[in-house]
C-alpha positions in Angstrom: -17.8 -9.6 5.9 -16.0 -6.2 6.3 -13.4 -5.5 3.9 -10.3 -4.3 5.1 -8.0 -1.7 3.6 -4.8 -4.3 4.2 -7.2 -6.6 1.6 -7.9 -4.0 -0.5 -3.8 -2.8 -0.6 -3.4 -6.7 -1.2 -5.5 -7.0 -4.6 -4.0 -3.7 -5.8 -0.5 -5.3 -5.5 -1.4 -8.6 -7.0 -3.5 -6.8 -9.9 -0.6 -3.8 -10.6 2.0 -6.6 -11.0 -0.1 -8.1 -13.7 -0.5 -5.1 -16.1 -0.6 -6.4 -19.7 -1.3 -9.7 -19.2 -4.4 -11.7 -20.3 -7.1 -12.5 -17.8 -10.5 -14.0 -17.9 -13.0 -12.6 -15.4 -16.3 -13.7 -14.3 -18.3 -11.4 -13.7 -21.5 -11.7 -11.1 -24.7 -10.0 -12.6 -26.8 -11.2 -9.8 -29.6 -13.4 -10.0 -27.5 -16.1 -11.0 -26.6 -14.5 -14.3 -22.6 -15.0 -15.2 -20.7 -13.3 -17.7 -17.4 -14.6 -18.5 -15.2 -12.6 -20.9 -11.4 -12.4 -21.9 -9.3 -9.7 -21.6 -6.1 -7.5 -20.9 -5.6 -6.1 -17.4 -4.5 -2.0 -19.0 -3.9 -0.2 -15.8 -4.4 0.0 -12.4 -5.1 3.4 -10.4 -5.8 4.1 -6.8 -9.3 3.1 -6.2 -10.3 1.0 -9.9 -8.5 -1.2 -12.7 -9.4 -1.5 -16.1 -9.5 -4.5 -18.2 -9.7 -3.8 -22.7 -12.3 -6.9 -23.8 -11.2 -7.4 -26.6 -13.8 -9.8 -29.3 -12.2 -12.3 -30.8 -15.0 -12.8 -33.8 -14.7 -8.6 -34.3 -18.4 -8.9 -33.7 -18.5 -6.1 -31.2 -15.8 -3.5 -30.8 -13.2 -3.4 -28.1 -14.6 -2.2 -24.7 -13.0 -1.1 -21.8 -14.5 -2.0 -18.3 -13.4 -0.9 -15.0 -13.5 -2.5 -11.7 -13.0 -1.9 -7.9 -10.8 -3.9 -6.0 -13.5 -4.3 -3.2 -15.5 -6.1 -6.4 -12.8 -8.6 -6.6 -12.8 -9.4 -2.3 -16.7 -9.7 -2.5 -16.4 -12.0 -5.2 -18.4 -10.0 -7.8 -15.7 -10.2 -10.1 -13.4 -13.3 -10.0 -10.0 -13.4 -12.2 -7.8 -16.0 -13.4 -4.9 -15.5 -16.0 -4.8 -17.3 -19.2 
């Protein structure tokens, strides 16, 4: 599967009009190991966007991750708003 740059330009769009809403990603970690965590989308820039995980139970503190928009076409990271 080759990723085009009209996908890529798609996600951005779709991702930049969601700034500041909540989200809960699933995150791939390969050998069938699946994260799935809650968080806010904070920004989008040209090439990556970041989403604050934010623990509910204050167990751990807030992190801030960062994904490419190529990780969201290859399915390594799969979104869906809460």
């Amino acid at each position: 599967m080759t990723v085009q740059q009209a996908d890529i330009d798609k996600v951005r769009a779709s991702v930049s009009g969601q700034l500041g809403n909540r989200v809960m990603i699933q995150l791939d970690r390969g050998r069938n190991r699946v994260d799935i965590q809650e968080g806010v989308i904070q920004g989008a820039y040209p090439s990556v966007f970041t989403i604050l995980i934010d623990d509910e139970n204050e167990k751990k503190p807030s992190q801030l991750l960062s994904f490419s928009y190529a990780d969201v076409l290859t399915r390594d990271v799969r979104m869906k708003l809460c």
